[in-house]
LUMRODREN-38836 format. One record per residue (C-alpha): residue in one letter; x, y, z. Coordinates in Angstrom, 1 decimal, padded with zeros to 4 digits. Layout:
<atom resn="a" X="X" Y="Y" Z="Z"/>
...
! end
This chain:
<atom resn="x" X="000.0" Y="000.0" Z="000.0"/>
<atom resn="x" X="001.3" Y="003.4" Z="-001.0"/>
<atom resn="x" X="002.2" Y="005.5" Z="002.6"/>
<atom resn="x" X="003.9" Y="008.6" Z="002.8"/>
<atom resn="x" X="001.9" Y="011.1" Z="004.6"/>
<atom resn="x" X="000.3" Y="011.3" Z="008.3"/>
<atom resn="x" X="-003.6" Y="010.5" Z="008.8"/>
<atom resn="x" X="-005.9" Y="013.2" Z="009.1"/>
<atom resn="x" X="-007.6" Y="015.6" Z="006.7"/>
<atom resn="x" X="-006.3" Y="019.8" Z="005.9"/>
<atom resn="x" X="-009.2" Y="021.7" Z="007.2"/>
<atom resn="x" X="-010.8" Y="024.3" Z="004.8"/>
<atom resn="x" X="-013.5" Y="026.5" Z="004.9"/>
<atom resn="x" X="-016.6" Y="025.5" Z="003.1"/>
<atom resn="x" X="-017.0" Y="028.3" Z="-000.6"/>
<atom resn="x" X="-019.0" Y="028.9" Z="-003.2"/>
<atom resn="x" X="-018.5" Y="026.1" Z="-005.7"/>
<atom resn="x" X="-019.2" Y="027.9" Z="-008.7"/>
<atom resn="x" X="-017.5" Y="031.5" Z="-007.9"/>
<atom resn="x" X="-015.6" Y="032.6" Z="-010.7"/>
<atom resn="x" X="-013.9" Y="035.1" Z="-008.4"/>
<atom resn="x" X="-012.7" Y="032.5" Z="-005.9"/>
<atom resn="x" X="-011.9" Y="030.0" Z="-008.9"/>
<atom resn="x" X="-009.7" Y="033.3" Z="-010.6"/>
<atom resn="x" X="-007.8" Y="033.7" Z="-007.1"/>
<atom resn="x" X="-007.1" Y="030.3" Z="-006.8"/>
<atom resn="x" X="-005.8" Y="030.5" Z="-009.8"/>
<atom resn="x" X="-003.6" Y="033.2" Z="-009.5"/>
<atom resn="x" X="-002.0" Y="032.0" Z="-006.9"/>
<atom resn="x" X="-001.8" Y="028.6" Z="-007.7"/>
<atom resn="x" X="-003.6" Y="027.0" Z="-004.9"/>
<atom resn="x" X="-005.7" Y="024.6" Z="-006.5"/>
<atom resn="x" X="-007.2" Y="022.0" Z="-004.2"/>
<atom resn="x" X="-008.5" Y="018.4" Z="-004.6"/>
<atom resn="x" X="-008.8" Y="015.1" Z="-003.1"/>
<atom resn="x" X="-006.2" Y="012.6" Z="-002.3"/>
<atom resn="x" X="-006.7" Y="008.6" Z="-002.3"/>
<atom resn="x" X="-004.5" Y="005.8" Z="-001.7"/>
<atom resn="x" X="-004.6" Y="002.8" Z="-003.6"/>
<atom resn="x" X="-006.2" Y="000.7" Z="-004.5"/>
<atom resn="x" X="-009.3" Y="002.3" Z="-006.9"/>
<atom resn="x" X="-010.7" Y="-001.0" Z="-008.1"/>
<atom resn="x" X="-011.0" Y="-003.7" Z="-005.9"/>
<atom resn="x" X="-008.3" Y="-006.4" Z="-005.5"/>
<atom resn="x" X="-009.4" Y="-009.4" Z="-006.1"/>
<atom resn="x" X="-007.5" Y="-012.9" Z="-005.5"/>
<atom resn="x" X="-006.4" Y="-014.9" Z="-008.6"/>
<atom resn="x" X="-007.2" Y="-018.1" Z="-007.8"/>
<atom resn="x" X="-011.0" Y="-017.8" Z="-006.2"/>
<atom resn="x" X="-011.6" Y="-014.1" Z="-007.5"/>
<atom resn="x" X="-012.8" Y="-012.8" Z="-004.6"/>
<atom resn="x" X="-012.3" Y="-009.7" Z="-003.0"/>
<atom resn="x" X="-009.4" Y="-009.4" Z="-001.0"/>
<atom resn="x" X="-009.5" Y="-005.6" Z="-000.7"/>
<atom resn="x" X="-012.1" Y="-003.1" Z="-001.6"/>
<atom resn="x" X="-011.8" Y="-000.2" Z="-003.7"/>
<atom resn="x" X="-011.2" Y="003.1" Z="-001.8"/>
<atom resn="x" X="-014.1" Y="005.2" Z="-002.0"/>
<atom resn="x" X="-013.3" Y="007.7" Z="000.4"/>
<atom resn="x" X="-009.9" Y="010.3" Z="000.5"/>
<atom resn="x" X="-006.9" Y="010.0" Z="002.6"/>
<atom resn="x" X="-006.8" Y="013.9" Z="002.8"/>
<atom resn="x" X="-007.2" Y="017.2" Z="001.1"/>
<atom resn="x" X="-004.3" Y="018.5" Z="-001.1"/>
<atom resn="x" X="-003.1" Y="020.8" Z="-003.2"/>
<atom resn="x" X="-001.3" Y="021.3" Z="-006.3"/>
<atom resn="x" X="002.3" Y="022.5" Z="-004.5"/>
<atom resn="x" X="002.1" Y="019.2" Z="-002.4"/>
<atom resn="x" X="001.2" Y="016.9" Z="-005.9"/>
<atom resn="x" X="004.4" Y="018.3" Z="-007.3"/>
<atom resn="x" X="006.1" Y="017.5" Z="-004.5"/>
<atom resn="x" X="005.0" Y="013.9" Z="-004.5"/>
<atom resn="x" X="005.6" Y="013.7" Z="-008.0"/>
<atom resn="x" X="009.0" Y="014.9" Z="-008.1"/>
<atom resn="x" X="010.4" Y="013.9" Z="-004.5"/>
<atom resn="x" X="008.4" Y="010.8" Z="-002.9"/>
<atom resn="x" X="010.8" Y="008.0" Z="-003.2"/>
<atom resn="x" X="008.0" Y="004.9" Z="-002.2"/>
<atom resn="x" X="006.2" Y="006.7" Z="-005.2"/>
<atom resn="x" X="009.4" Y="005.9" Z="-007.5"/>
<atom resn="x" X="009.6" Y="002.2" Z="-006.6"/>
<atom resn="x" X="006.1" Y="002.0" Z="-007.0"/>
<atom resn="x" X="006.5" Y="003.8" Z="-011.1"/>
<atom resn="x" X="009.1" Y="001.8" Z="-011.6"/>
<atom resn="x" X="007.4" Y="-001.4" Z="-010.9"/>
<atom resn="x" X="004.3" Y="-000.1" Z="-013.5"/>
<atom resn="x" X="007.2" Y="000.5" Z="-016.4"/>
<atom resn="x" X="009.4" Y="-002.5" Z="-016.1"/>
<atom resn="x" X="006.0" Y="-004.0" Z="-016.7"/>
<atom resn="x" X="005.2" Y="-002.1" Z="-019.9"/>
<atom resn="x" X="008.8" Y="-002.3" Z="-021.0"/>
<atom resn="x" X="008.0" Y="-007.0" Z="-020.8"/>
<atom resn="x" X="004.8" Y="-005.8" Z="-022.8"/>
<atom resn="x" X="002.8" Y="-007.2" Z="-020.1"/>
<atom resn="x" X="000.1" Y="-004.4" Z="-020.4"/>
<atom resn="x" X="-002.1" Y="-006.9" Z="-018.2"/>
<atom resn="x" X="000.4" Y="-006.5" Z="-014.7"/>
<atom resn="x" X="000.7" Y="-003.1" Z="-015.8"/>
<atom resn="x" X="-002.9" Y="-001.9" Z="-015.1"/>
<atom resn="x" X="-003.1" Y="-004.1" Z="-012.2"/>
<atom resn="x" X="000.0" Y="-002.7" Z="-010.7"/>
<atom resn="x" X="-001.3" Y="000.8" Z="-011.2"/>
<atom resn="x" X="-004.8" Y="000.0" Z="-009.7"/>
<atom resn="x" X="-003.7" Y="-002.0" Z="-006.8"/>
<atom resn="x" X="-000.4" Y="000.7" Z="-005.7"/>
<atom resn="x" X="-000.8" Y="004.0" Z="-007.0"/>
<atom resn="x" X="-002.0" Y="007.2" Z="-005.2"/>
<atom resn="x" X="-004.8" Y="009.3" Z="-007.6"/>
<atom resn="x" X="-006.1" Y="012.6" Z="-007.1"/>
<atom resn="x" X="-009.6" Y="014.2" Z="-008.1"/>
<atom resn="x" X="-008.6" Y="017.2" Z="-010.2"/>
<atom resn="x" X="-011.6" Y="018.7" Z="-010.3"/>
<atom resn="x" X="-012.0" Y="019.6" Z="-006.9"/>
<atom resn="x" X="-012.5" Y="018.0" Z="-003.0"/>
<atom resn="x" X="-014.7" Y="015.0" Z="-002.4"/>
<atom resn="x" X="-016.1" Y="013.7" Z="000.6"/>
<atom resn="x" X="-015.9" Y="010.5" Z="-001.5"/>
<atom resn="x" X="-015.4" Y="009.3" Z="-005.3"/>
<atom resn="x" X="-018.7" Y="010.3" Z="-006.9"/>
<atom resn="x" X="-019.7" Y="013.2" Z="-008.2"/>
<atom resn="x" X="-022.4" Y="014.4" Z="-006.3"/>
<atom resn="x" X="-020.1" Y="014.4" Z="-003.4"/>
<atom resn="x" X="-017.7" Y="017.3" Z="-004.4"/>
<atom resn="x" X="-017.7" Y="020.1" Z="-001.8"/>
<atom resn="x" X="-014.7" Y="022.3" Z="-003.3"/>
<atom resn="x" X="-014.3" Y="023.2" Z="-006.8"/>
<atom resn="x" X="-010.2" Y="023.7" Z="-007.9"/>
<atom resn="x" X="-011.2" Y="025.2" Z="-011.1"/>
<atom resn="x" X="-008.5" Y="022.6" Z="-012.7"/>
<atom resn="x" X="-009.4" Y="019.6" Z="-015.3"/>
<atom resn="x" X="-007.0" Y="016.6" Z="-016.3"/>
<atom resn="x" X="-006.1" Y="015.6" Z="-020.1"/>
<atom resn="x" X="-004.2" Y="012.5" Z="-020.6"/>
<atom resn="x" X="-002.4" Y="012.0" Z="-024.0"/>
<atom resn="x" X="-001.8" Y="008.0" Z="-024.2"/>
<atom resn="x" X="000.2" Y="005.7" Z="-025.9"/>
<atom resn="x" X="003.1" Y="007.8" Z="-027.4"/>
<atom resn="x" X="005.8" Y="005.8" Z="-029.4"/>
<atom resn="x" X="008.7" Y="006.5" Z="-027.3"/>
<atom resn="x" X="010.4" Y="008.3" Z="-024.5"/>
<atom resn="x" X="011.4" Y="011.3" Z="-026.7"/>
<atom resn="x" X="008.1" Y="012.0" Z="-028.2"/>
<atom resn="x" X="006.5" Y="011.8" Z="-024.5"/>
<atom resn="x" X="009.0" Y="014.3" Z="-023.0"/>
<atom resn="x" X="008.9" Y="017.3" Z="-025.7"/>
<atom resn="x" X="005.1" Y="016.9" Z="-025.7"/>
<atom resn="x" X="005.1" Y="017.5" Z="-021.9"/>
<atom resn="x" X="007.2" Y="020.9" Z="-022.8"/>
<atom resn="x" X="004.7" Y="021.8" Z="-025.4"/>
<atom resn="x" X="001.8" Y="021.4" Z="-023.7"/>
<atom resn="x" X="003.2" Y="023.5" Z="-020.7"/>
<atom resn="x" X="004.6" Y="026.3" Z="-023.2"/>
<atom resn="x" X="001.2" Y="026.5" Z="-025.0"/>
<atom resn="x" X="-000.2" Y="030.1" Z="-024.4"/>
<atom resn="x" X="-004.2" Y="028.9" Z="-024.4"/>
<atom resn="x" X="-003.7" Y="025.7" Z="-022.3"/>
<atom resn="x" X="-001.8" Y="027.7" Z="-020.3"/>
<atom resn="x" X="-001.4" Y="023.9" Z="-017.8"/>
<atom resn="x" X="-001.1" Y="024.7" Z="-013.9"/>
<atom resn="x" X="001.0" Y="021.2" Z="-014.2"/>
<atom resn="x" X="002.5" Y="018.7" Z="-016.6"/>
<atom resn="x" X="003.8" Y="015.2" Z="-015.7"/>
<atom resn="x" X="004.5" Y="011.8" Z="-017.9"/>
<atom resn="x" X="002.1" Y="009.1" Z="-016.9"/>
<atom resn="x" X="002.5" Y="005.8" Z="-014.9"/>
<atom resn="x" X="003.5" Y="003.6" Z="-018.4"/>
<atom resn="x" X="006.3" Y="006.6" Z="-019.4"/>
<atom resn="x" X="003.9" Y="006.7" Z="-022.6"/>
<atom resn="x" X="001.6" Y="009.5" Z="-021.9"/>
<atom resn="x" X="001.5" Y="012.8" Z="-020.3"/>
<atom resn="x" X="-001.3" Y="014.5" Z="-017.7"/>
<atom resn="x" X="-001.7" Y="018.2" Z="-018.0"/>
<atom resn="x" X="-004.0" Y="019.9" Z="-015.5"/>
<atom resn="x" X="-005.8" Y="022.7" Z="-017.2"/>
<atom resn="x" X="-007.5" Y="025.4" Z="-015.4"/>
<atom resn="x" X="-011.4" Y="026.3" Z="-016.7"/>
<atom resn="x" X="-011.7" Y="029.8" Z="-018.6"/>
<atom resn="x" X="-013.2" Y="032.6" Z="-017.2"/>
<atom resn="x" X="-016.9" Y="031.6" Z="-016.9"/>
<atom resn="x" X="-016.7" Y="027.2" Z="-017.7"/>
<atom resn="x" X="-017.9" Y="025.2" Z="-015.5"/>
<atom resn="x" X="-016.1" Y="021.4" Z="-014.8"/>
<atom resn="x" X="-018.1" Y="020.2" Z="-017.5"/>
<atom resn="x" X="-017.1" Y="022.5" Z="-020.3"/>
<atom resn="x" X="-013.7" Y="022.9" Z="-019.4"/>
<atom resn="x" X="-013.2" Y="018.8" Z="-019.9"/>
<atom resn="x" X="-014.8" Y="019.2" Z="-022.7"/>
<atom resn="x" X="-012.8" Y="022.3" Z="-024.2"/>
<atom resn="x" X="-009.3" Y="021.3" Z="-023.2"/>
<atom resn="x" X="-010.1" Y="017.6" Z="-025.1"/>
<atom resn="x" X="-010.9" Y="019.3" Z="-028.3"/>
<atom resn="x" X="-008.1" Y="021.5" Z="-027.6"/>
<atom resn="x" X="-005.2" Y="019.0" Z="-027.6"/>
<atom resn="x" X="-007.0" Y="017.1" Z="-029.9"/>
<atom resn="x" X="-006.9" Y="019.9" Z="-032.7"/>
<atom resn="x" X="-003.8" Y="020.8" Z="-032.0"/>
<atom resn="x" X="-001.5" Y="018.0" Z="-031.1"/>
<atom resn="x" X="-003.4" Y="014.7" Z="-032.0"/>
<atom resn="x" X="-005.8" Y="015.7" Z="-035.6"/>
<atom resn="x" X="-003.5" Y="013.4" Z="-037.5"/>
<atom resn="x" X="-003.0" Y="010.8" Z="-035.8"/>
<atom resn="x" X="-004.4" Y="007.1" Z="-037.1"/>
<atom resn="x" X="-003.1" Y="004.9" Z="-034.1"/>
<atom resn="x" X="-005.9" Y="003.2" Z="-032.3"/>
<atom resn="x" X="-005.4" Y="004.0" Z="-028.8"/>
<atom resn="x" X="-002.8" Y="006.7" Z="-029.2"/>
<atom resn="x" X="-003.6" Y="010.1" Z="-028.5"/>
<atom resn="x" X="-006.7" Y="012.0" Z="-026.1"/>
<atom resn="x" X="-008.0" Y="009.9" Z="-023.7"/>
<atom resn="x" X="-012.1" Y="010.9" Z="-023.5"/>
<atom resn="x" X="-013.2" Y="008.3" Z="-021.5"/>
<atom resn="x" X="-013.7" Y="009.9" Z="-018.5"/>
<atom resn="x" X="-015.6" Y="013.1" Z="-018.7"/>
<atom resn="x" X="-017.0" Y="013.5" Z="-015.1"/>
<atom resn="x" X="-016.3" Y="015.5" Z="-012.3"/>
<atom resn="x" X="-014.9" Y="012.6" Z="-010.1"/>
<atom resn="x" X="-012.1" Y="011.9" Z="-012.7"/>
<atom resn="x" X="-009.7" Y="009.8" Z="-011.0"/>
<atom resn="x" X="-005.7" Y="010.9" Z="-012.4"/>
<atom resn="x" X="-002.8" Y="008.0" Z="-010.7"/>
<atom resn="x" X="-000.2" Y="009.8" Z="-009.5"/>
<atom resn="x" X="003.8" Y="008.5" Z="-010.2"/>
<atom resn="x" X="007.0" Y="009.9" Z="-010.0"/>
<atom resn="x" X="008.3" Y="012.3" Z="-012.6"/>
<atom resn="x" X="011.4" Y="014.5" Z="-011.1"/>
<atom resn="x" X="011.0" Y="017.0" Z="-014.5"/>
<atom resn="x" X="007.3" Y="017.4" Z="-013.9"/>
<atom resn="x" X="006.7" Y="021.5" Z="-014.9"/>
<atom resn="x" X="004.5" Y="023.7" Z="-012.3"/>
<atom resn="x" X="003.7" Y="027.1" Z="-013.3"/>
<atom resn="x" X="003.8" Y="029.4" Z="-011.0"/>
<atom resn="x" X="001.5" Y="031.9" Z="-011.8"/>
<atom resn="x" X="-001.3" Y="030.7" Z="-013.9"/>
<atom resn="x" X="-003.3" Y="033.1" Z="-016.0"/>
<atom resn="x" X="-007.3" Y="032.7" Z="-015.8"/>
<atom resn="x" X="-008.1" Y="034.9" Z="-018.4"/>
! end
């Protein structure tokens, strides 16, 4: 199991979930919030009867926020074993150990905003942020510059950039425009990278990942020690 931190929750006061103001601070100062889980997010199961040995966790070890996600990312050395298990498994081509060893051991965070648990009716915090993951990438190289160009490009403007658990992909968390709610900013970011940095691809499996659209968005966390934080992030 992935441990790192001590128990309890970061209290916050309760806000408006919808405030554009509050949403354009945050942003501003960087101090998006969300919801931090620990492994695992599907249930374990045991492979000879198939039952259940562990349960999925539906409910958040704690409240975090983007300074403390880069700091896993780029420091937490249980989270660097645990991302180098999940690529030696990609790099056999055994892409079945490789999504069990990413649901059973790796952290994930709710971009979106805080949860009292993983659905969406159960956010109490809006962070004004939304994930896009970029799969499947054909090699180290290609994964590394896109992670620079999605952080250098002036309308996604990303509050962070990391590669993925396989090394294949990269996550960029996007803040909202002025004005979007969740829901449209998912939508607009998708359509975003895809126009710009996927239209031509043919690859089946290679490119946006839109199958997850809701609020509750789960995003693994892994180690990247070149992830890219902005500082400042402009809402406008």
């Amino acid at each position: 199991m992935y441990q790192g931190y001590s128990r309890g929750v970061i209290p916050y006061e309760k806000e408006c979930l919808t405030s554009p103001e509050i949403l354009k601070q945050k942003a501003i100062m960087n101090e998006f919030r969300m919801s931090l889980f620990l492994a695992p997010i599907s249930p374990v199961k045991d492979d000879e009867t198939g039952k259940v040995v562990k349960p999925a966790t539906l409910t958040p070890y704690k409240t975090t926020d983007l300074q403390e996600v880069y700091k896993i990312i780029t420091t937490n050395e249980q989270l660097k074993q645990l991302t180098g298990q999940v690529r030696m498994a990609v790099e056999s081509g055994d892409t079945q150990a490789c999504r069990r060893l990413k649901q059973e051991n790796l952290p994930y965070v709710t971009p979106c905003g805080v949860f009292t648990r993983r659905r969406s009716d159960c956010l109490t915090e809006s962070s004004g942020l939304v994930v896009v993951d970029i799969d499947h990438l054909e090699s180290a190289e290609e994964t590394e510059n896109l992670r620079q160009q999605l952080f250098d490009d002036p309308y996604l403007c990303p509050a962070l950039v990391f590669i993925s658990p396989t090394g294949r992909g990269v996550k960029a968390f996007v803040p909202c425009l002025h004005g979007q709610n969740p829901a449209e900013g998912i939508q607009w970011a998708m359509n975003y990278v895809h126009c710009m940095y996927d239209a031509e691809n043919t690859q089946p499996g290679k490119g946006v990942d839109t199958s997850g659209k809701d609020l509750v968005r789960a995003c693994f966390l892994c180690h990247d020690p070149k992830a890219l934080l902005r500082k400042v992030v402009n809402f406008e």
